[in-house]
N, C-alpha and C positions, 0 to 999 in steps of 0.2 A: 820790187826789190832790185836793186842795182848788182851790176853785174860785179861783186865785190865778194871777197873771201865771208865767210860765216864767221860770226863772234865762236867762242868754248862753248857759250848753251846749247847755240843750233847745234852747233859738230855733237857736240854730248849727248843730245836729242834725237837726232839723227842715227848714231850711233847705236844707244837704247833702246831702239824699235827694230834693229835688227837682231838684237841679241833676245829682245822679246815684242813682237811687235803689237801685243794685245795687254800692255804691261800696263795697271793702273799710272795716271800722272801721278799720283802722290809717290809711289814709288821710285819713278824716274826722278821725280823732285828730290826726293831722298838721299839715291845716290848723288846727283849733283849739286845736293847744295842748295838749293834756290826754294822758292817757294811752290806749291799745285798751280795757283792762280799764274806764276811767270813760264813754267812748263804749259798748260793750256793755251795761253796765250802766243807763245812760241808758235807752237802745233800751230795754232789757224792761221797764224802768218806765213809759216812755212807752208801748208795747203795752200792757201789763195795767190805767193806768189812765186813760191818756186816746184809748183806741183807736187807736192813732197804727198802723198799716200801710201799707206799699210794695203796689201792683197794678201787674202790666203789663197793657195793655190795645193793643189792635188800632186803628189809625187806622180810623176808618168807610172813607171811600173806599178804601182798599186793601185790606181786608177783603169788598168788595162788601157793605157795612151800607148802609141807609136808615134814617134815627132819624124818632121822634116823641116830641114832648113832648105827652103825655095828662094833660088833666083829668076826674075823678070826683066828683061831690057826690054825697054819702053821708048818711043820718042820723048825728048821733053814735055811738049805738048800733053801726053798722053799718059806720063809717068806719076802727074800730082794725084788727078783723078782716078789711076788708079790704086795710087798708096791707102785711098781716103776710102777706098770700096775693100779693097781687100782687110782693112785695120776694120771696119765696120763687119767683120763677120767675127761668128763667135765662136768656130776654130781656128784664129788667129793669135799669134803673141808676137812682141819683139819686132813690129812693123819699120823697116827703117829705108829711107831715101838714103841712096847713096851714090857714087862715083858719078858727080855731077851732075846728079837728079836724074840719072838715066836709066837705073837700076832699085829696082827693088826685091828687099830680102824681107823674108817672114820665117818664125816658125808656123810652120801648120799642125795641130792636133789629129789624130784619127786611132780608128780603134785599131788595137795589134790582133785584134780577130784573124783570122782569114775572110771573114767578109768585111773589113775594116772599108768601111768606103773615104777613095781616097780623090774623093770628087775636085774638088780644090788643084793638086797634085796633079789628074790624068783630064780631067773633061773643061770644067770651067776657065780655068786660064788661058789656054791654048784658043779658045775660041773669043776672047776679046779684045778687040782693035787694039792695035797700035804696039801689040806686045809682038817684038824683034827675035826674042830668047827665050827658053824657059829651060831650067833645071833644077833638079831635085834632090837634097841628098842625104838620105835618110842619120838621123843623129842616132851614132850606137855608143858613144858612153861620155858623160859629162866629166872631166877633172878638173874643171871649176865652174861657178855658176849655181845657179837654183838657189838652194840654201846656206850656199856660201856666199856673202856679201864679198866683195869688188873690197880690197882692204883701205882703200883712198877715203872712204867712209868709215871707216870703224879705227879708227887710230886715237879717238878723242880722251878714250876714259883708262883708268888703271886699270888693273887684276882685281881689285878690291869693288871698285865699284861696278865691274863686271859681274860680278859672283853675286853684289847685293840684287843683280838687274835680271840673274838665269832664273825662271819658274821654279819656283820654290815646291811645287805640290804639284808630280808628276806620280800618275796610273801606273804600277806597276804592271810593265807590259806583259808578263807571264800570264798574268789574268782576264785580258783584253779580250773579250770572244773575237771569233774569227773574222766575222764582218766586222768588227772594231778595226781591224788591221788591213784594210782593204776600202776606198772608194767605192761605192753602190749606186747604184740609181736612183735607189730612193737619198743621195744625198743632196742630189742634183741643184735642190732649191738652194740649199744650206751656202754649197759650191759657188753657187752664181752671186750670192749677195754677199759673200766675202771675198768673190773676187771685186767686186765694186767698191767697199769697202771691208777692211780684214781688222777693223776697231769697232764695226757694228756691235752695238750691245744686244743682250741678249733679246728684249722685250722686240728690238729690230728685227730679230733674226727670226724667233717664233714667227712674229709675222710673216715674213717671208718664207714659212716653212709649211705652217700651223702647227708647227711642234708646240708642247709646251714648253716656258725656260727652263723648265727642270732639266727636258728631254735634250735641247738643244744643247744645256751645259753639259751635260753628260756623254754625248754625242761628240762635240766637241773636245773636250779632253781625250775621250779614248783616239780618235783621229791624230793628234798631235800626239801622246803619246807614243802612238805608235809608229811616227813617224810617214804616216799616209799624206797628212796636206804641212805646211809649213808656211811661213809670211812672208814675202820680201817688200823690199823695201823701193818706191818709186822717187825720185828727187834727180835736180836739174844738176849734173853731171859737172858743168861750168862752173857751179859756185865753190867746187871741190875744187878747184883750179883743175879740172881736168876738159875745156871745151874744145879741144882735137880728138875727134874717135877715127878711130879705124877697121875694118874687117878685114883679117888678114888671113890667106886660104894659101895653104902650105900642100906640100907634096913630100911625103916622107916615106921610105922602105918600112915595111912593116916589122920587119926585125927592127928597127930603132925608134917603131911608133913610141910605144909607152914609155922608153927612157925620155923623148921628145916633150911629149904631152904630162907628164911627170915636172920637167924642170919646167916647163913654161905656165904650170900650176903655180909653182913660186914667185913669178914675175910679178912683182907691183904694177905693174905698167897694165898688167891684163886684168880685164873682169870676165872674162869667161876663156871657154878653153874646151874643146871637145872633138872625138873620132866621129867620122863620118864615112860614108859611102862615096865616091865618085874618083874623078880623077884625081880633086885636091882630098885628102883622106885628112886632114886637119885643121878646126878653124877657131881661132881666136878673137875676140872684142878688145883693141887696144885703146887705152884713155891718156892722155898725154898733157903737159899746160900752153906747149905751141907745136906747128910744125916743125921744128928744129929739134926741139924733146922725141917727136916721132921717129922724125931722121934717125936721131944718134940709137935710138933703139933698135930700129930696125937694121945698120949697120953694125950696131957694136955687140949688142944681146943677142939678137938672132942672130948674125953674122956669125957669131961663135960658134952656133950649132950645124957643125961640117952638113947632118943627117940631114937637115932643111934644103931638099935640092932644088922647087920652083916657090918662090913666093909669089901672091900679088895680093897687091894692098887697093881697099875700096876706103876711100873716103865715107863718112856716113855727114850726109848733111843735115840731118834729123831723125829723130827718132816720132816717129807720127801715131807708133801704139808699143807700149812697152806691156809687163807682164800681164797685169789686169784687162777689166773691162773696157772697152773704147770709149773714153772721153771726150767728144767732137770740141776742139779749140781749147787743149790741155794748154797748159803753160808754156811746157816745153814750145810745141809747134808757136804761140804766140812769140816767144823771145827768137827762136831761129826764123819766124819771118820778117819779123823787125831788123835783125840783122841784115837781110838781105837787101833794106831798101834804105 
């Protein structure tokens, strides 16, 4: 696919799977108009060339997850090899090269137990060559991100055909038993194959479970219901005209955190946004259509916000593992290394 804006189907498409990413195509064909057969057809094209995949993923707190956002300075040399070891584990999310391939950021998963092992975080990193730096800082509250889609993606459709596109037949949660409301370990299987894919149909899913589809569909609802796991949405960032990203690590007084992280919820510019532990206690994902869109942002948007006393901005040169499972030679990393040569 060319590095070219999306037609209304893809955006629309795109769009649709956020707002339900397990949504039958006849329905999304529905709301837009088109035919099952040209929504399908969309879909594999969008899968094979702008990585575009549905994941379900577990709400941290109802999973008993603790995250951290981990920084690595690496030499060059030593930074590709290790993006491509650490995206390959499967407490990883969000694997991303940045500030000129010197650095890598991850979220890392671990249990919020007290024996949460935070192996990743205190023992394996530190003892592999090449790595300059390492820090760690634990995520204590998202204000954007997870289940909020990035809005540069969700601009396609009306009100109307939003509403045709929300889940129509929702478990009323009063009734939900209690492990309904809660990620388990016996969900584990269920977890893993919808993080790889989060459109698995059911007769997949059993498999992968040995549930039967009856169990899995019912399992399934009360989960989403309850707001335990949710889908997002993976796709190549560029074709949205946004292929300048940024990580931007703020330093805020905590008396003005939340009015901070509050208004820069609202920023179109950002797709995520959340309080952390460390020196820098706040950090965002900027998407932007050039360097010069970043610029003006970062001097005019945040420049406004007095409470912003340190910024620094990391370039991301790629994203090498986003929410899901690790894809070895996803799209994404295929088009950001083509660029580079």
């Amino acid at each position: 696919m060319p590095d070219s804006v999306l037609d209304d189907v893809d955006r629309g498409l795109v769009h649709a799977l956020h707002i339900d990413g397990r949504a039958p195509f006849s329905r999304i064909a529905d709301a837009l108009g088109v035919s099952t057969q040209t929504v399908a057809r969309r879909y594999r094209r969008l899968r094979a060339d702008a990585g575009l995949r549905v994941v379900g993923l577990p709400e941290p707190h109802r999973a008993d997850r603790a995250q951290w956002l981990v920084r690595l300075t690496a030499s060059p040399r030593a930074a590709q090899d290790l993006a491509q070891a650490v995206a390959r584990r499967a407490d990883t999310s969000w694997v991303k090269l940045a500030s000129g391939g010197t650095e890598i950021v991850a979220v890392v998963d671990t249990s919020s137990g007290a024996d949460g092992g935070h192996s990743l975080v205190l023992d394996d990193i530190p003892r592999t060559s090449g790595i300059t730096a390492v820090s760690s800082h634990y995520l204590l509250y998202t204000y954007l991100g997870g289940p909020t889609a990035w809005r540069g993606r969700a601009t396609a459709l009306t009100d109307r055909q939003q509403r045709q596109l929300r889940p129509s037949e929702r478990a009323d949660a009063d009734r939900i038993p209690i492990d309904g409301r809660r990620v388990t370990a016996t969900d584990h299987d269920l977890l893993r194959a919808l993080e790889r894919d989060g459109r698995a149909g059911q007769a997949e899913l059993a498999a992968a479970t040995g549930w039967s589809p009856a169990t899995v569909a019912r399992r399934l609802a009360e989960l989403r219901a309850s707001g335990a796991i949710f889908f997002d949405v993976e796709v190549d960032d560029a074709l949205f005209g946004a292929p300048t990203r940024a990580l931007l690590w703020m330093a805020v007084p905590p008396a003005h955190l939340e009015y901070v992280a509050t208004a820069l919820a609202e920023h179109d510019e950002l797709a995520f946004v959340a309080a952390t532990t460390g020196p820098t206690n706040l950090v965002a994902q900027a998407l932007c259509p050039d360097p010069a869109a970043l610029h003006r942002y970062l001097t005019r948007r945040l420049g406004a916000l007095e409470a912003i006393h340190t910024l620094e901005t990391s370039p991301v040169l790629r994203t090498v593992k986003a929410a899901g499972s690790f894809l070895p030679g996803a799209v994404g990393s295929r088009r950001a290394d083509r660029g580079r040569r």
